[in-house]
N, C-alpha and C positions, 0 to 999 in steps of 0.2 A: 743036797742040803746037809746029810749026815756029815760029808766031809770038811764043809764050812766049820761044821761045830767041832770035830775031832781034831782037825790042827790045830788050836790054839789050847787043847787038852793036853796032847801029847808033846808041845811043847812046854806046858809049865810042869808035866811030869820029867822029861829031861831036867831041867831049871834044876828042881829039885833034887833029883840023884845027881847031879853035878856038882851042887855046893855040899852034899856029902861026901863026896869023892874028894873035892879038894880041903876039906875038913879034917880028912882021915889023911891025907897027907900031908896035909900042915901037923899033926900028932905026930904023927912018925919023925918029923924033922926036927921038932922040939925036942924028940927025947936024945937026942944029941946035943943039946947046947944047955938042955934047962929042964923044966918036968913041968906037965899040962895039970892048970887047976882052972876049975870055974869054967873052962872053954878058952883060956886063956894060957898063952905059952909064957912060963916065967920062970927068968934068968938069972945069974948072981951077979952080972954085968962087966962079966970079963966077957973080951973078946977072942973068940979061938979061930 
């Protein structure tokens, strides 16, 4: 029974470090083209 209940724990804790992971790597890619405000990446709207 315990384990019924722990897989679907353990996966919305995956869930969760995952869109931080891809969070922090969308950061890091913006600070190449543009600089991160609000959570949002933004640009001067040249394209490199």
């Amino acid at each position: 029974m315990f384990g019924l209940l722990r897989l679907p724990i353990l996966l919305v804790i995956a869930f969760i470090v995952g869109v931080f992971f891809e969070r922090s790597n969308q950061r890091e890619a913006c600070e190449v083209i543009g600089h991160w405000r609000d959570g949002l990446c933004v640009t001067d709207g040249r394209n490199e």
